[in-house]
Chimera marker file (.cmm) of the C-alpha trace (Angstrom):
<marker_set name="trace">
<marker id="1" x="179.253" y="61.936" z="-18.257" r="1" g="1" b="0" radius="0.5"/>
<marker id="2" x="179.628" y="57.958" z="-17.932" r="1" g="1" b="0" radius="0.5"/>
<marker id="3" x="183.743" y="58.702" z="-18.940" r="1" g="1" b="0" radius="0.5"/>
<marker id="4" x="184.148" y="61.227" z="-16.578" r="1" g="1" b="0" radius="0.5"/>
<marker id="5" x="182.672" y="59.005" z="-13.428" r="1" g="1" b="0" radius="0.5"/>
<marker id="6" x="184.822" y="56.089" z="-14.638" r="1" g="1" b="0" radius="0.5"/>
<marker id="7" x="188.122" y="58.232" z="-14.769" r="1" g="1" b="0" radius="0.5"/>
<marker id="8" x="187.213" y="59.716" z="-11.219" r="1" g="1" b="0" radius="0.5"/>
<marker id="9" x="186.807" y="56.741" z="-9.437" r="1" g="1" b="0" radius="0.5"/>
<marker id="10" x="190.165" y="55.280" z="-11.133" r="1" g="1" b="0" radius="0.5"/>
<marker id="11" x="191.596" y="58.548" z="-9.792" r="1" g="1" b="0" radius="0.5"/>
<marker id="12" x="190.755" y="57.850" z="-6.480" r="1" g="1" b="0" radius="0.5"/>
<marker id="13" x="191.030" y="53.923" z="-6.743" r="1" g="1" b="0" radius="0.5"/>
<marker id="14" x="195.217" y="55.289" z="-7.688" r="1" g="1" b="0" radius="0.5"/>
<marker id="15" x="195.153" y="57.317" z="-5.276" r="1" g="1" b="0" radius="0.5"/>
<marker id="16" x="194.569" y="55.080" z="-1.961" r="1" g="1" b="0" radius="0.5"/>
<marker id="17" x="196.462" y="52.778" z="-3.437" r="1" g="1" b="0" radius="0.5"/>
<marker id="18" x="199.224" y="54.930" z="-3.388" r="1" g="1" b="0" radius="0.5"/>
<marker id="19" x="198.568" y="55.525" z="-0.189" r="1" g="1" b="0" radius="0.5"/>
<marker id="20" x="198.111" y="52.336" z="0.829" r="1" g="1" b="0" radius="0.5"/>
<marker id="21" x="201.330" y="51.017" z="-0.403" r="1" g="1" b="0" radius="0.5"/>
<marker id="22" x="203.265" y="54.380" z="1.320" r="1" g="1" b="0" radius="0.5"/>
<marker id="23" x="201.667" y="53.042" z="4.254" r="1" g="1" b="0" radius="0.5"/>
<marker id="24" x="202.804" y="49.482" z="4.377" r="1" g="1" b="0" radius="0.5"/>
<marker id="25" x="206.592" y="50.454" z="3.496" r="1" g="1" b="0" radius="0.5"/>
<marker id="26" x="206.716" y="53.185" z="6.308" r="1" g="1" b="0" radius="0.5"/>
<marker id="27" x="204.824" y="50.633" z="8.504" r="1" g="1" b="0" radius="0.5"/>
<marker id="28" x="207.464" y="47.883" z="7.546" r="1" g="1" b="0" radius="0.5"/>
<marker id="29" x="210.275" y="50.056" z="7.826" r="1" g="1" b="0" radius="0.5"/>
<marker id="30" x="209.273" y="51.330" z="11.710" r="1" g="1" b="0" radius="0.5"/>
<marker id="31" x="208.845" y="47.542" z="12.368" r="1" g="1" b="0" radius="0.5"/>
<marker id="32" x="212.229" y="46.712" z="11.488" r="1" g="1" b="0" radius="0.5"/>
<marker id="33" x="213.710" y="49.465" z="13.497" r="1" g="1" b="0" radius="0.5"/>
<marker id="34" x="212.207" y="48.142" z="16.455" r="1" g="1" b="0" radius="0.5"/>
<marker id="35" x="212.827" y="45.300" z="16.073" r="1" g="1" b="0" radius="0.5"/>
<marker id="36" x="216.820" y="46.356" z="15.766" r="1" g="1" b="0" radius="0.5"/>
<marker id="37" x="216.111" y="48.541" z="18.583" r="1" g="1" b="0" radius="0.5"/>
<marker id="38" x="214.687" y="45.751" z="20.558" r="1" g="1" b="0" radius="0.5"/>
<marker id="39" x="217.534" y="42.381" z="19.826" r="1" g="1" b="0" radius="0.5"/>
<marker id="40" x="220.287" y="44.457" z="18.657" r="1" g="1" b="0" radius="0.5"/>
<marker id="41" x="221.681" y="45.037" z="15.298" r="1" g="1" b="0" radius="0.5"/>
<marker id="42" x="221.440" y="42.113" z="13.163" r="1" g="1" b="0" radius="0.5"/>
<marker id="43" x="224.047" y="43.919" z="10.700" r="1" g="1" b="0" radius="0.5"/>
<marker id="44" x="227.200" y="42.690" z="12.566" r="1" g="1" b="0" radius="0.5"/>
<marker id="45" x="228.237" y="39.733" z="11.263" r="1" g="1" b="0" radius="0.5"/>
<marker id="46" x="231.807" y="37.761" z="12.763" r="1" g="1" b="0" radius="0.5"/>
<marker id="47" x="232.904" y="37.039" z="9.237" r="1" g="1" b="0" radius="0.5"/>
<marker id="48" x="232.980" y="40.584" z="7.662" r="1" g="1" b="0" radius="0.5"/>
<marker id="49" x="235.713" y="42.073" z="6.417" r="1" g="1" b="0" radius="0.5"/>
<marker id="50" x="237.119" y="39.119" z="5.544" r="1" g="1" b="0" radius="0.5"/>
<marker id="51" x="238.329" y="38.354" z="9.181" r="1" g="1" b="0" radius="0.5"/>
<marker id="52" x="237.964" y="34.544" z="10.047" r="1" g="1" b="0" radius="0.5"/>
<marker id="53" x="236.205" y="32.964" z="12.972" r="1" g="1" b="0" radius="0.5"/>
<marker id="54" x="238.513" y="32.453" z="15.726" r="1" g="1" b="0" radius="0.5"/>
<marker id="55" x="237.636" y="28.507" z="17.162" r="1" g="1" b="0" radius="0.5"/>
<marker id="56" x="237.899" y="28.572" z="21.088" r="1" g="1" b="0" radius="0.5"/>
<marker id="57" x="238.239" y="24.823" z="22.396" r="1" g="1" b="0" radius="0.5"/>
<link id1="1" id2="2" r="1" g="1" b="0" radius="0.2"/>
<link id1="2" id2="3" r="1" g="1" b="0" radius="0.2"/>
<link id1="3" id2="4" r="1" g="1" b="0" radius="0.2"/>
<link id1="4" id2="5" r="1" g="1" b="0" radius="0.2"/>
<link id1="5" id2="6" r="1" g="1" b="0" radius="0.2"/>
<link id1="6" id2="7" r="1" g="1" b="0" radius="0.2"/>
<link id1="7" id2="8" r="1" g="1" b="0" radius="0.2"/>
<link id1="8" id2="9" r="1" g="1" b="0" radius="0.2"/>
<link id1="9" id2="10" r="1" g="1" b="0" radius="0.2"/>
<link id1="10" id2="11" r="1" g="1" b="0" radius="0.2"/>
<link id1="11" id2="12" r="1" g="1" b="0" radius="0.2"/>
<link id1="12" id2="13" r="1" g="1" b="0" radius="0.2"/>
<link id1="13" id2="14" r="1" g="1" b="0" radius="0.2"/>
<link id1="14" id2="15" r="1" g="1" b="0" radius="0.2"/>
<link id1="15" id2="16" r="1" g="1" b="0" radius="0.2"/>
<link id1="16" id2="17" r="1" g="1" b="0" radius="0.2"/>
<link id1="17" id2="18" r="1" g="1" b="0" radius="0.2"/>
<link id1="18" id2="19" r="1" g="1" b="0" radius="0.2"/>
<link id1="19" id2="20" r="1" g="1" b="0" radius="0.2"/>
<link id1="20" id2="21" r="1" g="1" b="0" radius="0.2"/>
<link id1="21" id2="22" r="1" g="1" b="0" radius="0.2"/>
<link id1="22" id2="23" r="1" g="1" b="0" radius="0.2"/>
<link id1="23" id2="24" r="1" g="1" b="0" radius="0.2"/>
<link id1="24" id2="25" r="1" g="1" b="0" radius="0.2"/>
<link id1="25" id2="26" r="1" g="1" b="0" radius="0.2"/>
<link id1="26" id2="27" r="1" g="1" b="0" radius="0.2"/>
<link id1="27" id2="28" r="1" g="1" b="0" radius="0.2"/>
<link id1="28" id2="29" r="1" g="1" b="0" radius="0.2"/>
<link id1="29" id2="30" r="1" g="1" b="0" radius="0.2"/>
<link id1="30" id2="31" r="1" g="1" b="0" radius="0.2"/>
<link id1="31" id2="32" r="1" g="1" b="0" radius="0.2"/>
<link id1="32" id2="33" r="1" g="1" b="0" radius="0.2"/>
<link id1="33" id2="34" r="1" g="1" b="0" radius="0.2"/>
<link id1="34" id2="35" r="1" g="1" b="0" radius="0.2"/>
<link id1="35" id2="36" r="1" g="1" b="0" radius="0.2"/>
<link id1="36" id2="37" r="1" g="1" b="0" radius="0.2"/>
<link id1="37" id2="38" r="1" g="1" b="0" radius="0.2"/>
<link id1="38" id2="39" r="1" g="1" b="0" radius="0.2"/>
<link id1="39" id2="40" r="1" g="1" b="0" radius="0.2"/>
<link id1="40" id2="41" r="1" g="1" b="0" radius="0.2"/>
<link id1="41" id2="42" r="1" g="1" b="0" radius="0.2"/>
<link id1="42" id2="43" r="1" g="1" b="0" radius="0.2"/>
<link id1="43" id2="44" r="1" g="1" b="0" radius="0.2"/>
<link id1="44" id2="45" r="1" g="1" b="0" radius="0.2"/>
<link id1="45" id2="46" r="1" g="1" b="0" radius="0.2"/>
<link id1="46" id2="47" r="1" g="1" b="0" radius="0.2"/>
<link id1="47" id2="48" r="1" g="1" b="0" radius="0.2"/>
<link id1="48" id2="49" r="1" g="1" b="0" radius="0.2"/>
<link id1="49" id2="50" r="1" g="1" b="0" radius="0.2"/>
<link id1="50" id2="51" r="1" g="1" b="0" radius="0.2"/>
<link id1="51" id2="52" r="1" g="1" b="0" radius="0.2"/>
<link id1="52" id2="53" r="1" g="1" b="0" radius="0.2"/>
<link id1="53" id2="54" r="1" g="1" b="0" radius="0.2"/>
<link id1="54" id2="55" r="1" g="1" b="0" radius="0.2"/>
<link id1="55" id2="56" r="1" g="1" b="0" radius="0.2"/>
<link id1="56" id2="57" r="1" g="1" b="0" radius="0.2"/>
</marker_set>
């Protein structure tokens, strides 16, 4: 009786856990599309692909 009660509330104690960490990555994950979605892409960067910075004086 005392085993099963333990295991059950471990089960659920797992359980919104799980759900609680699902929630924080989908939550972080819509955050940083907004925030793309709001200042741009941060992904573009002048120095990939290997081309170099041109210097405007």
């Amino acid at each position: 009786m005392r085993t099963k009660l333990i295991l059950a509330i471990l089960a659920a104690i797992i359980s919104f856990g799980g759900t609680g960490v699902w929630f924080l990555i989908s939550e972080r994950q819509d955050a940083k599309e907004r925030h793309e979605k709001f200042f741009g892409s941060t992904k573009e960067y002048p120095t990939s692909g290997g081309e170099k910075m041109k210097i405007e004086w």
